[in-house]
N, C-alpha and C positions, 0 to 999 in steps of 0.2 A: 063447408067450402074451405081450401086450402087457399092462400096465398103465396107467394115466395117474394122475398123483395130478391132484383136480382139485375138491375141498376140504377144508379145514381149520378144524376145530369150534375157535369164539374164544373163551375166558370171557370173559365182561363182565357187571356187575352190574346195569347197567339197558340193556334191547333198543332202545326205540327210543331214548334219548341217543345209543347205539353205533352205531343205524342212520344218525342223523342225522348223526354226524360223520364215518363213513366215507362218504355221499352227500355234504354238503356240504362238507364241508372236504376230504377228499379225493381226492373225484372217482369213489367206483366205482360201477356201477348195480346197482339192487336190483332182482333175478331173481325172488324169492319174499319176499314177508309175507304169510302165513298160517297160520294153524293148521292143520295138515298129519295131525294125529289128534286126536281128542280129548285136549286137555290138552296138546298138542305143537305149539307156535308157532315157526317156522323163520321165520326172515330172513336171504337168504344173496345176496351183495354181488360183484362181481366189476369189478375193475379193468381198465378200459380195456385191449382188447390183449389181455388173459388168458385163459387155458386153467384156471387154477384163481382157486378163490372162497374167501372167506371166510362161513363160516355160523355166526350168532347164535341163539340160543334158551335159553329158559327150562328146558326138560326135558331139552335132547339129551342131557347127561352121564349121566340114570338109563338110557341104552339100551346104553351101554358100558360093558363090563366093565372095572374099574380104579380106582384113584382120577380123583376132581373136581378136577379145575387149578383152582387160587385166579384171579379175574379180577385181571387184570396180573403174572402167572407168563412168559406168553409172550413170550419176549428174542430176537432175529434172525429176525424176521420181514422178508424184503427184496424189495422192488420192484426190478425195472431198467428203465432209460430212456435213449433212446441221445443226448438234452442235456439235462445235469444245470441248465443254468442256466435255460433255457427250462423245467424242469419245475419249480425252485425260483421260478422268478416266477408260475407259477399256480398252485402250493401257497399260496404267500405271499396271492395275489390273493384267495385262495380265505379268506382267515382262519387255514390250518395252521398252528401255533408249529413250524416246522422250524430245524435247525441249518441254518447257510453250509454250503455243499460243503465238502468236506474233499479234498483231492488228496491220496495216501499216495504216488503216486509217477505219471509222466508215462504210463506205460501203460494202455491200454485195459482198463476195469474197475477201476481203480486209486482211482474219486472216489466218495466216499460222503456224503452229510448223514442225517441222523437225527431221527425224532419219535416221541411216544409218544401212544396213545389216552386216552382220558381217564378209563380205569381201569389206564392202566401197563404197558397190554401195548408192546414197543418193537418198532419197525419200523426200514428204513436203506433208503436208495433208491442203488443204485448205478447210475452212468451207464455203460455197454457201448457206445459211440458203433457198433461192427457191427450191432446191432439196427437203423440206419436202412436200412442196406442186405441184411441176411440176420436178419429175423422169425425166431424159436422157432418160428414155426407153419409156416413154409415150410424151415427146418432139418431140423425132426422130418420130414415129409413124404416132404424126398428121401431121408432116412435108413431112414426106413420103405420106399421103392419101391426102393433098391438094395439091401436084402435080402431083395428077394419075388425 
């Protein structure tokens, strides 16, 4: 049986400030705003490229069993992008308060910068330079057809 993860419920204290910053500032399209039940208003976001979204709402936590995550609880939440500097000047372009790239070392995957939403949840974008030439989505694929 396959799985996919392909969202993940964000605390945040106000939906559309959160909508707004994850549309403008940092670039992902919003899939749904709408109240999805009575009383249950979903706004769920997906980043350019992506197979998983991020989903905002006011009620989703009463449908899961568990504790409520405080808004800005969430710490490594991470993007990849296969040029960090090219991504860092339309972050920038965009209004994002992002860190400078960070090199930890000359290896692929190795460059991180860093931001956080504007309730504190923190994000990190790391650059994978193979993503320009082998996509996640075209990875998964043949992985999936060489073991059927």
């Amino acid at each position: 049986m396959d799985m996919t993860l392909e969202v993940i419920p964000l605390p945040v204290t106000d939906i559309d400030r959160s909508r707004d910053f994850y549309r403008d500032r940092v670039g992902f399209h919003v899939d749904i705003d709408q109240e999805v039940m009575p009383g249950l208003r979903i706004v769920q976001l997906t980043p350019p490229g992506s197979g998983c979204s991020i989903a905002l709402g006011d009620s989703i936590w009463e449908l899961a069993k568990g504790p409520r995550p405080a808004p800005g609880s969430y710490q490594g939440l991470q993007l990849c992008v296969a040029d960090i500097k090219a991504a860092h000047a339309e972050l920038t372009g965009r209004g994002l308060e992002i860190s400078e790239p960070v090199q930890y070392s000359p290896d692929d995957g190795a460059t991180f910068m860093y931001f956080t939403d504007p309730d504190g949840n923190g994000w990190s974008v790391q650059e994978y330079r193979r993503r320009a030439t082998e996509p996640l989505h075209r990875l998964l694929a043949q992985l999936a057809a060489a073991r059927e």
